[in-house]
C-alpha positions in Angstrom: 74.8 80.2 72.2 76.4 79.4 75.7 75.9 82.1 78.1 78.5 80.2 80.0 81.8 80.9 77.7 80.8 84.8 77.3 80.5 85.6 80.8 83.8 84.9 81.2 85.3 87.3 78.6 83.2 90.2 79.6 83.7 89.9 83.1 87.7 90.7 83.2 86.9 94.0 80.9 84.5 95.5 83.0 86.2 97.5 86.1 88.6 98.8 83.5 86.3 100.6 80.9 83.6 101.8 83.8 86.7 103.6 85.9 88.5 105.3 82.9 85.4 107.4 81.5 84.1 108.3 85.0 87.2 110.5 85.3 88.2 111.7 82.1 84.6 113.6 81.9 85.4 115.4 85.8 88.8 116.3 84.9 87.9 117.8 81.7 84.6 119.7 83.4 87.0 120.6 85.9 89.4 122.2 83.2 86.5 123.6 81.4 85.0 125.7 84.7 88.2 128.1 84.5 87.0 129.8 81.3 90.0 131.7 79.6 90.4 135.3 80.1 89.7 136.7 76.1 92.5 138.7 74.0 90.1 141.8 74.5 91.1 142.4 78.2 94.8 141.5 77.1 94.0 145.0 75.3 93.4 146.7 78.4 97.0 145.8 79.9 98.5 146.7 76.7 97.1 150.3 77.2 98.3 150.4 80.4 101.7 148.5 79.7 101.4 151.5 77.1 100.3 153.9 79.3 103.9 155.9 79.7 104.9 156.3 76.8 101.2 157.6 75.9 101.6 160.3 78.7 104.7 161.5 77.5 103.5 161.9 73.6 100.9 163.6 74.7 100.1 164.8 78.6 96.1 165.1 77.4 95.6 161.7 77.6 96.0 161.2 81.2 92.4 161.7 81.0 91.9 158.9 78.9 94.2 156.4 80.6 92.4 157.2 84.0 89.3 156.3 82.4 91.1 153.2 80.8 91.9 152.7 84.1 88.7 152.6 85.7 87.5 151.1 83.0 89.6 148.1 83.8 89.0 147.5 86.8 85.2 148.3 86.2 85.4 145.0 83.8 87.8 143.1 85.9 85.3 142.8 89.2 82.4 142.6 86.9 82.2 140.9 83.8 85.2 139.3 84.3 84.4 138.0 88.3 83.9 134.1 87.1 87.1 134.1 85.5 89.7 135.6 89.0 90.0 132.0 89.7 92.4 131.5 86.4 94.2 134.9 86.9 94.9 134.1 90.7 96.0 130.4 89.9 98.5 132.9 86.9 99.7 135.1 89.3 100.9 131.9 91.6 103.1 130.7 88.7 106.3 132.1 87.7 105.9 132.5 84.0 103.1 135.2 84.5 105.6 137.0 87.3 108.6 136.7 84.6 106.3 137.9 82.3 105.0 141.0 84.6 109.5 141.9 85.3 110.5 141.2 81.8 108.1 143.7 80.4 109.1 146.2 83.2 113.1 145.5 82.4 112.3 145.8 78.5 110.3 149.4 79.2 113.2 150.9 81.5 116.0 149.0 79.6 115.3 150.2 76.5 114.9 153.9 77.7 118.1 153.5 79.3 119.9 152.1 76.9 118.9 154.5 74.1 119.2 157.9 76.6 123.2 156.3 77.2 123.6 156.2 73.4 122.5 159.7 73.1 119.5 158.6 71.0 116.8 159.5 73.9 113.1 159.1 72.6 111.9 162.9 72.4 109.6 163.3 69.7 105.8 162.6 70.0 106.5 159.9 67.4 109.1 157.8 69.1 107.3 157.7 72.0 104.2 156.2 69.9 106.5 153.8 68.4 107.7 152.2 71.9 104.0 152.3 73.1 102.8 150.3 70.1 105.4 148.2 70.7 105.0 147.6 74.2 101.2 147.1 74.1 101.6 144.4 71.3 104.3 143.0 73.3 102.2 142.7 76.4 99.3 141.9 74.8 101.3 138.4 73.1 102.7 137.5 76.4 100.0 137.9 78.9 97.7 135.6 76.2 101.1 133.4 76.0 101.5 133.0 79.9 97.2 132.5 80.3 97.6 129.7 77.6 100.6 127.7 79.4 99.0 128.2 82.8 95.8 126.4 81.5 98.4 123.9 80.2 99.7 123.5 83.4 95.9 123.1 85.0 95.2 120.9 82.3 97.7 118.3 83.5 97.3 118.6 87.0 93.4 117.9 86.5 92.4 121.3 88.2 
């Protein structure tokens, strides 16, 4: 064979394979460094998202929101120190700050709008009820907002 009529068919090829693979591999190590915050520490917020309605079903477990608490933030400087990047980068965006105000509407809105309709949430049970429901609420948004935000860092290469 000619070494002559291949060089000329592998020479036009080569600057655009070597560039493309040299950053796909940094911007998906890039992406990779901002490890996800897991579902467990969602948990956490849901407690406290909870935390209210807890209190008022029961004023013992102030103690045990407190430790929740400290608990929290225990875990957040600690084991969870790698990942402040991501939540700093979520707390920039607006979904995660719609998020944070819808959830705070929802909680007061709801109180509101069922004390106006004389159906006001006394019993130990009701007060359960909207604490379930606003943990599990929280809990699905928060892990909704992380996963757009990485999204978002995903296409800008971050």
């Amino acid at each position: 064979m000619d070494t002559m009529t291949l060089a000329p068919a592998a020479a036009t090829p080569v600057t655009a394979p070597v560039a493309a693979p040299v950053t796909a591999p940094a911007t998906a190590a890039a992406t990779a460094a901002i490890k996800p915050l897991p579902v467990w520490f969602f948990a956490f917020e849901g407690l406290m998202s909870a935390g209210y309605d807890l209190f008022q079903a029961d004023h013992r477990t102030l103690w045990a929101l407190g430790a929740l608490g400290i608990v929290n933030l225990v875990v957040s400087l600690t084991v969870l120190r790698s990942r402040l990047q991501l939540a700093k980068r979520m707390w920039r965006g607006k979904s995660t700050r719609k998020v944070a105000i819808g959830l705070l509407g929802l909680r007061l809105g709801a109180h509101l709008l069922l004390t106006l309709a004389g159906f006001a949430v006394i019993p130990a049970a009701g007060h359960l009820l909207f604490a379930v429901v606003m943990s599990a609420t929280t809990v699905s948004l928060l892990w909704y907002a992380q996963r757009v935000s990485l999204r978002a860092l995903a296409r800008e290469g971050l």
